[in-house]
C-alpha positions in Angstrom: 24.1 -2.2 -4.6 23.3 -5.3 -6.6 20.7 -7.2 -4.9 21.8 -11.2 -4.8 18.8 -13.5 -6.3 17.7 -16.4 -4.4 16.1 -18.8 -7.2 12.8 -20.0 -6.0 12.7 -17.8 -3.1 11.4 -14.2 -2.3 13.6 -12.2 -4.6 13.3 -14.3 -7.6 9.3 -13.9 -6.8 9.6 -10.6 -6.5 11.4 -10.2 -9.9 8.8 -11.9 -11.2 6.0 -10.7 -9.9 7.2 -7.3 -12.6 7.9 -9.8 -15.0 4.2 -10.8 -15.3 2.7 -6.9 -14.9 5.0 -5.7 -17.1 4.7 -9.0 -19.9 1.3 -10.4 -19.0 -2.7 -9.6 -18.5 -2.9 -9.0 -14.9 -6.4 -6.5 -15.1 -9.1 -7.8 -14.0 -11.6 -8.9 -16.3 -15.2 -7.7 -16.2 -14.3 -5.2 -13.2 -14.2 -1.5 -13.4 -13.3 1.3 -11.0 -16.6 2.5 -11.3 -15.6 5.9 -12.8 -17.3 5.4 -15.5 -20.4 5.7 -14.0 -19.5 9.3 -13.2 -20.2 12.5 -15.5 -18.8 15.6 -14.3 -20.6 18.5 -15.5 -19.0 20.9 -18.1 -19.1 24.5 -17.7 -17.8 26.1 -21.2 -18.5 29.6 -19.4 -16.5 29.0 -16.2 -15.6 32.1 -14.6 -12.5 30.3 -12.7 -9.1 30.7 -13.3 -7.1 27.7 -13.4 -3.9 29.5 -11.5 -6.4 30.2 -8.3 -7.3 26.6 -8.0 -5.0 25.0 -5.0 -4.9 20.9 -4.8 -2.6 21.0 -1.7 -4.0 19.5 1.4 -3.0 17.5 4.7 -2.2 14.0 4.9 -0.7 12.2 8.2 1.0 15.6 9.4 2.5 16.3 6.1 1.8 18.4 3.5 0.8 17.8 -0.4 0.5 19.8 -3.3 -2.3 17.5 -4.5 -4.4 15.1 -2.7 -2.8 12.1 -4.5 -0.5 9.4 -3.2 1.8 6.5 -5.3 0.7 3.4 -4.2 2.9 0.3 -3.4 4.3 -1.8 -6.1 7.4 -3.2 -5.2 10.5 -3.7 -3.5 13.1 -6.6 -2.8 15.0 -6.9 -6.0 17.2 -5.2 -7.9 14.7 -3.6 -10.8 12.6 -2.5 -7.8 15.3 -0.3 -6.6 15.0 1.4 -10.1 11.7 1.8 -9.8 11.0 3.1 -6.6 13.9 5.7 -6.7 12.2 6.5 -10.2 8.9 6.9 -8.5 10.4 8.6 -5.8 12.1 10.9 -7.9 8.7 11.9 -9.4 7.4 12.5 -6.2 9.6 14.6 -5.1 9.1 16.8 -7.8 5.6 16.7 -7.8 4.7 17.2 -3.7 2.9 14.2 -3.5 3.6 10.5 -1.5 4.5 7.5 -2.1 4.3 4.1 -0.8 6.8 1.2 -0.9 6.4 -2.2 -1.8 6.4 -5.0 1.0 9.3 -5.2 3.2 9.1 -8.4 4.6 12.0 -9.5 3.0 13.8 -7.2 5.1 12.4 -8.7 8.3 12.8 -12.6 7.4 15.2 -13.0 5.0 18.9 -14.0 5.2 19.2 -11.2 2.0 17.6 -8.9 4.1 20.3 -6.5 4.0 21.4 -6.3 0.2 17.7 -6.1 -0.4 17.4 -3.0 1.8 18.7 -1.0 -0.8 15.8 -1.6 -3.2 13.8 0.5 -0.7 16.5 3.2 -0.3 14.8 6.4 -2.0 15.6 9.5 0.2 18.4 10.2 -1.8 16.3 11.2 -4.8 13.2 12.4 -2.6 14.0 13.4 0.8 10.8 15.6 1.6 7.9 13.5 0.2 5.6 12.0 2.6 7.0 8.0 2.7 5.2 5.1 3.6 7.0 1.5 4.7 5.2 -1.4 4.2 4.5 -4.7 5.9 2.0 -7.2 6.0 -0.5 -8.0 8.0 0.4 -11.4 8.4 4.0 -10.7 9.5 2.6 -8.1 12.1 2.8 -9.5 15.7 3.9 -7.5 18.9 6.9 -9.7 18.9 8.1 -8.0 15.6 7.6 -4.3 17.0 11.5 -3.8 17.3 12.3 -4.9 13.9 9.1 -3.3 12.0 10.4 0.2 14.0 14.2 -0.7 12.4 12.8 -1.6 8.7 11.1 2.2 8.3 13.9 3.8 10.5 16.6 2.2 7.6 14.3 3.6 4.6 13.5 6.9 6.3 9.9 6.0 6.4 6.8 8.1 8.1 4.0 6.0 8.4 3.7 2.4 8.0 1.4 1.0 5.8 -0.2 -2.8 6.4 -1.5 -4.5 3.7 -4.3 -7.2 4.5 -4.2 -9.5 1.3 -5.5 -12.8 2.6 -6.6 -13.2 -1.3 -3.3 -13.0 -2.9 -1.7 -14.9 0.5 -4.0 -17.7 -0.7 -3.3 -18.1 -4.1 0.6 -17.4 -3.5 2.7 -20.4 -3.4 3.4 -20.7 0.2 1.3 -17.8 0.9 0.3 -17.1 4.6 -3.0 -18.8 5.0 -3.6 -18.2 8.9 -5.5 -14.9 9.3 -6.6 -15.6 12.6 -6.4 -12.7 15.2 -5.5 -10.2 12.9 -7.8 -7.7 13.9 -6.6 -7.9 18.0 -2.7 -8.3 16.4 -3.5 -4.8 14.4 -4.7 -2.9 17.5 -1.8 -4.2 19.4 0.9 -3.4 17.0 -1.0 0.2 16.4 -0.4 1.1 19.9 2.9 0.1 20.4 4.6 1.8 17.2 5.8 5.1 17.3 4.5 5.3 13.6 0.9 6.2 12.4 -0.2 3.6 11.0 -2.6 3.4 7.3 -4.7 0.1 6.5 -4.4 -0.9 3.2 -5.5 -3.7 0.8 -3.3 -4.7 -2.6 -6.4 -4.3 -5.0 -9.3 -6.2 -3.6 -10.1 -3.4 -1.2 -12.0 -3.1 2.2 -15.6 -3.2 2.3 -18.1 -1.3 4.6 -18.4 -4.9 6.8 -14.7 -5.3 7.1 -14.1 -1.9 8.6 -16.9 -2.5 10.9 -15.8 -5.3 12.4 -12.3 -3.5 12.1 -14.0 -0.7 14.5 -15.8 -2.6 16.5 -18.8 -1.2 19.0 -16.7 1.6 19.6 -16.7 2.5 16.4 -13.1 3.9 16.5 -10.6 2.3 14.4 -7.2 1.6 15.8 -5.3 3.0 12.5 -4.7 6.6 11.3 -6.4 6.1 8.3 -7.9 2.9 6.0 -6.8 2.9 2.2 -10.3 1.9 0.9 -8.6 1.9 -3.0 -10.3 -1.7 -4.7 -11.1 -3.7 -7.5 -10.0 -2.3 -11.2 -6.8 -2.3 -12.0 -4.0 -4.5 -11.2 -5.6 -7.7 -9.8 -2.9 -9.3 -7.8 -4.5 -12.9 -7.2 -4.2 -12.5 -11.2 -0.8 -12.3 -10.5 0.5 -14.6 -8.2 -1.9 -17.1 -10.3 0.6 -16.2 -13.5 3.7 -15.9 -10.8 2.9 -19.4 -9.6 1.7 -21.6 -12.9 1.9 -19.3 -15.9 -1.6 -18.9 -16.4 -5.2 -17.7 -14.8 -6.0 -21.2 -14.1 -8.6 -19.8 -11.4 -10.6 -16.7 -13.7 -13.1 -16.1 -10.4 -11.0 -15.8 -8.3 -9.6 -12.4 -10.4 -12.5 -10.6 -10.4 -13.3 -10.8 -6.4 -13.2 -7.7 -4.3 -15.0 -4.8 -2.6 -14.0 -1.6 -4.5 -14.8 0.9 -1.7 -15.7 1.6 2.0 -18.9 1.0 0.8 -19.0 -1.9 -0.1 -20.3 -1.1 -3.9 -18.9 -2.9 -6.8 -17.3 -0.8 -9.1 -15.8 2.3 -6.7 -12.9 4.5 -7.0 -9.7 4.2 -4.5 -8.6 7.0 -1.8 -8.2 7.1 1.6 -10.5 7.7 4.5 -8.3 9.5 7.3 -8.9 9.8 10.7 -7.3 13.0 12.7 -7.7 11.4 15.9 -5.2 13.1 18.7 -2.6 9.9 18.2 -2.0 11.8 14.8 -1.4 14.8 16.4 1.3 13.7 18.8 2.7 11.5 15.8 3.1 14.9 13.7 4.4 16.9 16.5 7.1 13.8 17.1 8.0 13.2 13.5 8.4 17.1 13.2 5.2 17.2 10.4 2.3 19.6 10.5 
């Protein structure tokens, strides 16, 4: 299904939002991942064979052939439909998950239901482990009922929420009120019959954000924190190109924590937490 444009609205962003990764220089500039930093030591008398070694693990009640999961990119116009079933296709073949783009269009949008389709992938991979996506500024108890329909129309598992009070700045008409995010997370958390995974969009989440995230308790109210950060795409970069054609603000490109740690400079994953929520969440999604 064709997915109508809307010029100067979300799916004409959207569109070019690939546009500019695809055509532009949206890396950040003077940031690594940190990697670099790393030598692994090389064994030319290894006594292992490669055929014994076994990548598969647990994630969220599912299972993976490898510990390694596609991260959101996009979703809302017609091109992403290409390339999320094309991403979904690969994951599907390889075991692993994968994450979808945004769907807030789904939830405020008079094209909300043409642009459903772009998120549509269990056709081509109906056994990876998929993750729906929403903001965390469009995340209020009021919107329970309509978050629960978005993942139940893409055949979602867990619901990914992606603070990205950067990118919301620098975005033309961008969110800019992140008050009571923190109590609006726990409240959401509780009431959705999804696990739910914290994420950023490539500025990550520092060791101070998920303390204050945790609070005294020191128990956080997700299933698990994407802590993934600065290094590759930088999407204040982006909107920044999206919005005026150019970088105008360099600085503000090369901001972010890169890991849980706080460290410049640190490599992406997830930090999960097998609390017993995830444990009746597996049991009720029929995973694990």
């Amino acid at each position: 299904m064709a997915v109508p444009t809307d010029p100067g609205g979300m799916t004409t962003r959207k569109r070019r939002r690939i546009d500019v990764c695809l055509d532009d220089r949206v890396a950040y500039s003077g940031v690594t991942t940190g990697l670099e930093r790393y030598c692994l030591p090389y064994n030319p008398l290894t006594q292992t064979s490669l055929a014994h070694i076994d990548l598969s693990t647990e994630f969220l009640g599912a299972s993976l052939r490898a510990p390694i999961l596609i991260g959101a990119m996009t979703g809302g116009a017609e091109l992403s439909g290409t390339i999320n079933r094309n991403l979904a296709a690969a994951a599907q073949r390889l075991g692993v998950g994968m994450m979808l783009g945004s769907q807030r269009i789904i939830l405020d949008s008079a094209l909300g239901e043409e642009a459903a389709s772009s998120f549509t992938v269990r056709g081509v991979a109906p056994d990876v482990l998929l993750f729906g996506n929403i903001g965390l500024s469009q995340l209020t108890v009021a919107a329970v009922d309509d978050i629960s329909n978005a993942l139940k129309r893409v055949g979602a598992d867990v619901l990914a929420v992606h603070a990205n009070p950067l990118q919301e700045a620098v975005q033309r008409n961008g969110d800019s009120d992140f008050a009571g995010s923190i109590d609006r997370l726990r409240e959401v958390a509780g009431a959705l019959e999804y696990p739910v995974l914290l994420k950023e969009v490539g500025h990550g989440i520092g060791a101070s954000a998920v303390a204050e995230l945790t609070g005294p308790s020191g128990e956080p109210p997700v299933a698990a924190i994407d802590v993934a950060g600065a290094g590759g795409t930088s999407w204040s970069r982006v909107e920044q190109l999206v919005r005026v054609r150019r970088a105008a603000l360099s600085r503000l490109s090369r901001l972010g924590d890169t890991h849980s740690t706080g460290d410049r400079g640190g490599a992406g994953g997830a930090a999960h937490y097998p609390a017993g929520r995830l444990r009746r969440y597996s049991h009720r999604h029929g995973r694990g």
